[in-house]
C-alpha positions in Angstrom: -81.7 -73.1 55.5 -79.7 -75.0 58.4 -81.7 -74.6 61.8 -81.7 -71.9 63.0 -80.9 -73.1 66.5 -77.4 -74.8 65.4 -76.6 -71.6 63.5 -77.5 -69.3 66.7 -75.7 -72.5 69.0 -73.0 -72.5 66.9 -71.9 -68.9 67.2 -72.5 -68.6 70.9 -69.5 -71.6 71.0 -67.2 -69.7 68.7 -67.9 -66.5 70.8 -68.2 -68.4 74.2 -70.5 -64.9 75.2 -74.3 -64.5 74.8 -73.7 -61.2 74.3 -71.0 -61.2 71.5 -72.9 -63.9 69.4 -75.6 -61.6 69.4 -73.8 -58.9 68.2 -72.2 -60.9 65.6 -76.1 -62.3 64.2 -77.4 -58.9 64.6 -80.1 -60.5 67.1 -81.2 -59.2 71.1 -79.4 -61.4 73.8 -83.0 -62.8 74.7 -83.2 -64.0 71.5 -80.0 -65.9 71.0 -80.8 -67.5 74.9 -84.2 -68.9 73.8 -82.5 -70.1 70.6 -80.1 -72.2 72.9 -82.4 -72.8 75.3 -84.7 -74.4 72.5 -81.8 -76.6 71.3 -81.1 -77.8 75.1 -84.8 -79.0 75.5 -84.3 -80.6 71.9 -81.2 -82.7 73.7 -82.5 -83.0 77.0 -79.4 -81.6 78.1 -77.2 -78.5 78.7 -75.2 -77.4 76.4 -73.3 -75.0 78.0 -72.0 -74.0 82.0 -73.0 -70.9 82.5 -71.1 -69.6 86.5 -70.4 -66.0 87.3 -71.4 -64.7 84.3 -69.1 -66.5 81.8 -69.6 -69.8 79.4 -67.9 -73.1 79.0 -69.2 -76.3 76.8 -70.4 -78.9 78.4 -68.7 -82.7 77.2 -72.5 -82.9 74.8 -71.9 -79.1 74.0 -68.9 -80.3 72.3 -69.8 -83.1 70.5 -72.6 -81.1 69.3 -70.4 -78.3 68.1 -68.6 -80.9 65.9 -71.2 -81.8 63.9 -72.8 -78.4 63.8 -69.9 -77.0 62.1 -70.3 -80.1 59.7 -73.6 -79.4 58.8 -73.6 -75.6 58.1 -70.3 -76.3 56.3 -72.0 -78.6 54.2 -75.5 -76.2 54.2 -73.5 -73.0 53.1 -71.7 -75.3 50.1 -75.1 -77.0 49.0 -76.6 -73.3 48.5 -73.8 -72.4 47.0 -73.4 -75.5 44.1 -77.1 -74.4 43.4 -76.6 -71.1 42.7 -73.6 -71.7 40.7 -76.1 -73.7 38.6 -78.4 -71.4 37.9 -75.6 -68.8 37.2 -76.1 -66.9 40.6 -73.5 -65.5 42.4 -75.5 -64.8 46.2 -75.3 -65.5 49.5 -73.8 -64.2 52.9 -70.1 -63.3 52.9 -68.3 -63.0 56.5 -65.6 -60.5 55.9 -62.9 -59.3 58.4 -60.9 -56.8 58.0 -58.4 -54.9 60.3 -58.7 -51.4 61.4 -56.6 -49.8 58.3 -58.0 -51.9 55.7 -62.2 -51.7 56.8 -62.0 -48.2 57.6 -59.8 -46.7 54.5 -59.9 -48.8 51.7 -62.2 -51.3 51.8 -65.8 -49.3 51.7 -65.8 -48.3 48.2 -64.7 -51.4 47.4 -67.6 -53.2 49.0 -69.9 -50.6 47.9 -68.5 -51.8 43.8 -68.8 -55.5 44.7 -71.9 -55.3 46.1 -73.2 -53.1 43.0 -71.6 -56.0 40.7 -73.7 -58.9 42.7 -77.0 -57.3 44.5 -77.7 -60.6 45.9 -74.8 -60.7 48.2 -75.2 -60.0 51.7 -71.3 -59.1 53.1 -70.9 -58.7 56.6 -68.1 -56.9 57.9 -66.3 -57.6 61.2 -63.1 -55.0 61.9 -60.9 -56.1 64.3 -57.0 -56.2 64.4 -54.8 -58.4 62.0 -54.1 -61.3 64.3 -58.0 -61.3 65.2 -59.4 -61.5 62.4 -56.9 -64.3 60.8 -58.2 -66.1 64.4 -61.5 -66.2 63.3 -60.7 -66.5 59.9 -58.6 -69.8 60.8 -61.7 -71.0 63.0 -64.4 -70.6 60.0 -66.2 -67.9 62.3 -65.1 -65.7 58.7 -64.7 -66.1 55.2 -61.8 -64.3 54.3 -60.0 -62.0 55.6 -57.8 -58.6 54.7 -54.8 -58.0 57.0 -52.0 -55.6 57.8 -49.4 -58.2 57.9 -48.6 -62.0 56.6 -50.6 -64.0 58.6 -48.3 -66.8 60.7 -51.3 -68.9 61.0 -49.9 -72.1 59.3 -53.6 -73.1 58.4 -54.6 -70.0 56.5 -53.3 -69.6 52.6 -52.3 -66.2 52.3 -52.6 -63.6 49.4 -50.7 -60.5 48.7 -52.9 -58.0 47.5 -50.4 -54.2 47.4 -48.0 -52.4 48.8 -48.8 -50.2 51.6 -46.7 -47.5 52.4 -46.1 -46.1 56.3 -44.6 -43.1 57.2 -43.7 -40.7 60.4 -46.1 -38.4 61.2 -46.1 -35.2 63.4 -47.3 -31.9 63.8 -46.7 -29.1 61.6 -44.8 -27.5 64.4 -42.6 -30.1 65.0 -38.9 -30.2 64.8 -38.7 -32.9 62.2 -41.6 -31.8 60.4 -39.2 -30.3 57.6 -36.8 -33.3 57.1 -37.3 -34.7 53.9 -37.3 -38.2 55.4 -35.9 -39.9 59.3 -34.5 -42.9 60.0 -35.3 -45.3 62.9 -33.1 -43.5 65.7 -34.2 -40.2 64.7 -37.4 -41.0 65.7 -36.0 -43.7 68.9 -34.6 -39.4 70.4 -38.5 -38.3 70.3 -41.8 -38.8 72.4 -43.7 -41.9 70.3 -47.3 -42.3 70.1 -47.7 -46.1 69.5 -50.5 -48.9 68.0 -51.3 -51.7 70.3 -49.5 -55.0 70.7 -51.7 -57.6 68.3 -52.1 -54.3 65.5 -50.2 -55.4 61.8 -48.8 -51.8 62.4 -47.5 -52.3 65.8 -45.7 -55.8 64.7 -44.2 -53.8 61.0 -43.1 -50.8 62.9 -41.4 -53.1 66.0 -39.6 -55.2 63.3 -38.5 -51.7 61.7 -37.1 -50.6 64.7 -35.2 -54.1 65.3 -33.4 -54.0 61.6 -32.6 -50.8 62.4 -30.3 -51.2 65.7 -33.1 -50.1 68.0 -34.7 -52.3 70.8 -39.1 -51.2 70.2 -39.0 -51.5 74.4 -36.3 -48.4 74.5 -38.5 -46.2 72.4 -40.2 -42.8 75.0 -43.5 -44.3 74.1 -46.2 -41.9 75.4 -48.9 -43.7 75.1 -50.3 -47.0 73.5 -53.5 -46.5 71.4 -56.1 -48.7 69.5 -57.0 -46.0 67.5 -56.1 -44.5 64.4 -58.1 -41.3 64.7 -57.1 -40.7 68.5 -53.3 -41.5 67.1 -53.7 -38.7 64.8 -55.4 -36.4 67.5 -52.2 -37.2 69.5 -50.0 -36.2 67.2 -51.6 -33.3 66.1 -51.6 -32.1 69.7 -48.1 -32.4 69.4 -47.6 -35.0 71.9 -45.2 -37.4 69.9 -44.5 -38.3 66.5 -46.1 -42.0 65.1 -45.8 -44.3 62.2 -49.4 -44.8 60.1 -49.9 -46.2 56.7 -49.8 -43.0 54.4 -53.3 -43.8 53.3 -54.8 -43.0 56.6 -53.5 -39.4 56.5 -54.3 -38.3 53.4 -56.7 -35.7 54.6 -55.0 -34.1 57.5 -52.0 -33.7 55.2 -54.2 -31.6 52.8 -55.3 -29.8 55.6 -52.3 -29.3 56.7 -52.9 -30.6 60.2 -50.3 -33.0 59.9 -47.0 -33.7 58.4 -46.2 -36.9 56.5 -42.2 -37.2 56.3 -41.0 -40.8 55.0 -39.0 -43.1 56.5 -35.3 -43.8 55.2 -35.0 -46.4 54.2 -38.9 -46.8 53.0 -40.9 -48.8 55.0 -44.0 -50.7 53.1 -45.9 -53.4 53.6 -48.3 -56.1 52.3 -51.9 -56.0 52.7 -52.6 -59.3 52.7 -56.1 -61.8 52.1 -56.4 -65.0 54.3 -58.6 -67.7 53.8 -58.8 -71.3 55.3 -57.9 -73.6 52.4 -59.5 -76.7 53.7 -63.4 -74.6 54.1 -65.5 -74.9 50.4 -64.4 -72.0 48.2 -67.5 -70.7 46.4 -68.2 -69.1 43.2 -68.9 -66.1 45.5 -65.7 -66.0 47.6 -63.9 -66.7 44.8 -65.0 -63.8 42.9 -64.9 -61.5 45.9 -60.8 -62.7 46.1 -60.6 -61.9 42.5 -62.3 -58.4 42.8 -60.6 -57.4 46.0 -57.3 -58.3 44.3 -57.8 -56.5 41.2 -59.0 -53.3 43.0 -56.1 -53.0 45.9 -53.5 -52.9 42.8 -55.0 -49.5 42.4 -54.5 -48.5 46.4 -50.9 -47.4 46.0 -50.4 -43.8 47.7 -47.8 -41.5 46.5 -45.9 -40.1 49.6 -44.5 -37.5 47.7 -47.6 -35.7 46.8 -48.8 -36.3 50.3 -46.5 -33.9 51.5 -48.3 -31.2 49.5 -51.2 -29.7 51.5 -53.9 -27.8 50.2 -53.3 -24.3 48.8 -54.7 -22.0 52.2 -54.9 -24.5 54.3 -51.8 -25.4 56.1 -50.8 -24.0 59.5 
């Protein structure tokens, strides 16, 4: 209902790239520029420095920001009072949610909240943990589901369950038949590790640390962003790695890969951020209420993990 201009403007600030705002409104790049360009022309003015292919705000583009972010605040609460009125819970719903969360738990539980409430229109943005409590923290999301307690003093943060993360490695491998390692067992092999600003990375490092062993002296082979290419790592046989046990379910089955736990256990907190200060509507509340309710029933047991499929191992 706001303009369409402030909401396009708006975005392009927050992303500070023509390019990434469009991404994030699911519009062309020509079309967020003539949406800006419309707004300058309104203001007589610039908006934005534009040099070498990178943005700044202008001294207007600022003060202009300001009260944009008032009034789709106060746009997005006005539709939502109404439609708690008339007993409607509808509307857009900015979601992020780390790597972990989006790509293993959290799409049959979007798929059951979105059968609950048709009307809802959730966007999903997957980024890593201290992203998306970034953008959670500057309104740019609703809420947020995270690997680790956010230390973003202006978010409240929930605890939703316990994930559990174990070592991983190929069948082959020499610890593959331990019935659990400890921190410097695994500081004496090649390491295939998540990348610095992952909830994973910042668990494991703190692991290592309680432990009596310094992350930087661990043989890391390589640094990845993803889950699937750690797992292809691995199963190559070209270190061992520490994944939440729900990622590995499959290959476990299969028998690709070998899930042995950690001693002592290492779990976690999957965690839901929100900015206390932004209006809580009937909508986000009841997507907090259903997320909550549906990650108590997330918990993966470790033990059966390391059970593969009858046939199957190798």
């Amino acid at each position: 209902m706001a303009d369409r201009r402030l909401q396009v403007f708006y975005t392009v600030a927050k992303q500070l790239s023509f390019t990434k705002a469009a991404d994030v409104l699911y519009m062309t790049q020509p079309a967020v520029t003539f949406q800006v360009k419309q707004l300058e022309e309104h203001f007589n003015t610039r908006l934005f420095e534009r040099s070498h292919g990178k943005i700044s705000m202008t001294p207007v583009g600022d003060l202009v920001l300001g009260y944009a972010e008032r009034i789709l605040d106060l746009t997005a609460e006005m539709e939502a009072r109404v439609g708690e009125l008339t007993g409607q819970v509808t509307g857009p719903l900015m979601i992020g949610a780390s790597t972990t969360i989006a790509e293993y738990l959290l799409p049959r539980i979007l798929g059951e909240f979105k059968e609950r409430f048709p009307q809802v229109q959730a966007r999903l943005t997957v980024a890593n943990s201290e992203t998306v409590a970034a953008k959670v923290s500057d309104h740019s999301l609703d809420v947020g589901l995270i690997e680790a307690p956010s230390h973003n003093p202006n978010l409240t943060t929930l605890a939703c369950c316990e994930d559990e993360l174990v070592m991983i490695c190929s069948p082959n491998h020499a610890l593959a038949s331990r019935s659990s390692v400890n921190a410097r067992d695994i500081a004496d092999q090649p390491y295939v590790s998540r990348e610095h600003g992952s909830g994973t990375r910042e668990v494991v490092d703190d692991f290592f640390k309680n432990h009596g062993v310094n992350p930087d002296d661990l043989h890391i082979e390589m640094e990845l962003g993803s889950r699937e290419a750690i797992k292809g790592a691995v199963e190559a046989n070209l270190g061992v790695a520490i994944m939440s046990a729900s990622t590995v379910t499959k290959e476990i089955q299969l028998g690709t890969l070998v899930a042995v736990p950690l001693n002592p256990r290492l779990t976690r907190e999957l965690t839901m951020v929100y900015a206390p200060e932004k209006f809580r509507s009937k909508l986000l509340d009841a997507f907090i209420s259903f997320v909550d309710n549906k990650f108590q029933q997330c918990n993966v047991d470790v033990v059966a993990l390391k059970r593969p499929l009858k046939g199957r191992s190798r």
